[in-house]
C-alpha angles and dihedrals in degrees: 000000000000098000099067101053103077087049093056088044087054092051090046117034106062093062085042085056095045089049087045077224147106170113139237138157135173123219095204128148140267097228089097087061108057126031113247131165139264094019114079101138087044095053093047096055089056095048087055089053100059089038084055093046083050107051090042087054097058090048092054098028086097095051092062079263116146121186121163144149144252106199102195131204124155092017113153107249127134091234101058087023119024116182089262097058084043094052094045102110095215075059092066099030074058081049104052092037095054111017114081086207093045089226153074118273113237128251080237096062097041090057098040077051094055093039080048097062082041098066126088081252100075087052087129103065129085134156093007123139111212118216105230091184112099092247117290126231111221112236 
C-alpha cells in the first residue's frame, strides 16, 4: 500500500513540475485516524500513506503542485458494505451509534468530493487529509 506511492510520484511529478501544474488526490482510508481493533498493520500502512501524501505536498505546493487526500470510512461500495452487511440490523444500529449522519456516504458524494479537490477551485489546499466518514463519535 505504502510502497507504490513514491514510484507513481516519480512518474508524475516531473511533468507536473514542468507544467508548473498539477492534481493529485489520494483515496486512501480513514482506519489511520481513529484507533480500531484487530488492524493494526493495516491501520499503520495507511497512516503512512497520508504522512507520505503530506510531506510530498508541501515539496511540490510551490510549484502550482496539489496533492491532497480523501481518507474514506463509511463510504457506500459492494466490496467494504454489501448489501448484506447494509441491511444487518446490528450494521445500522453501528450507523446510527457512531455516525453522526447515521448513514453511509455515496459513492456520489465521494466522487463530487474528489472532482471537487481537482478543480482550480480548490487551488488553496495542500497537504490536507479529508475526513469521508460522516463524522465519528468517540465510545
Amino acid at each position: 500500500m505504502v510502497d507504490p506511492l513514491p514510484r507513481l510520484m516519480r512518474a508524475v511529478l516531473p511533468s507536473m513540475i514542468e507544467r508548473r501544474t498539477g492534481k493529485i488526490v489520494l483515496m486512501g482510508s480513514a482506519a489511520a485516524l481513529r484507533g480500531q481493533r484487530r488492524c493494526s498493520s493495516y491501520s499503520t500502512a495507511r497512516g503512512a500513506q497520508l504522512a507520505y501524501i503530506q510531506a510530498v505536498a508541501v515539496e511540490v505546493a510551490q510549484q502550482g503542485i496539489n496533492i491532497n487526500a480523501i481518507a474514506q470510512n463509511f463510504v457506500d461500495n459492494p466490496t467494504n458494505f454489501p448489501l448484506e452487511v447494509q441491511s444487518n440490523p446490528r450494521f445500522q444500529e453501528r450507523l446510527q451509534n457512531e455516525v453522526p449522519l447515521g448513514r453511509l456516504v455515496t459513492a456520489k458524494e465521494d466522487a463530487q468530493f474528489a472532482a471537487y479537490l481537482c478543480s482550480d477551485a480548490a487551488a488553496c489546499f495542500v497537504g490536507q487529509v479529508f475526513p469521508m466518514c460522516g463524522g465519528w463519535v468517540n465510545r
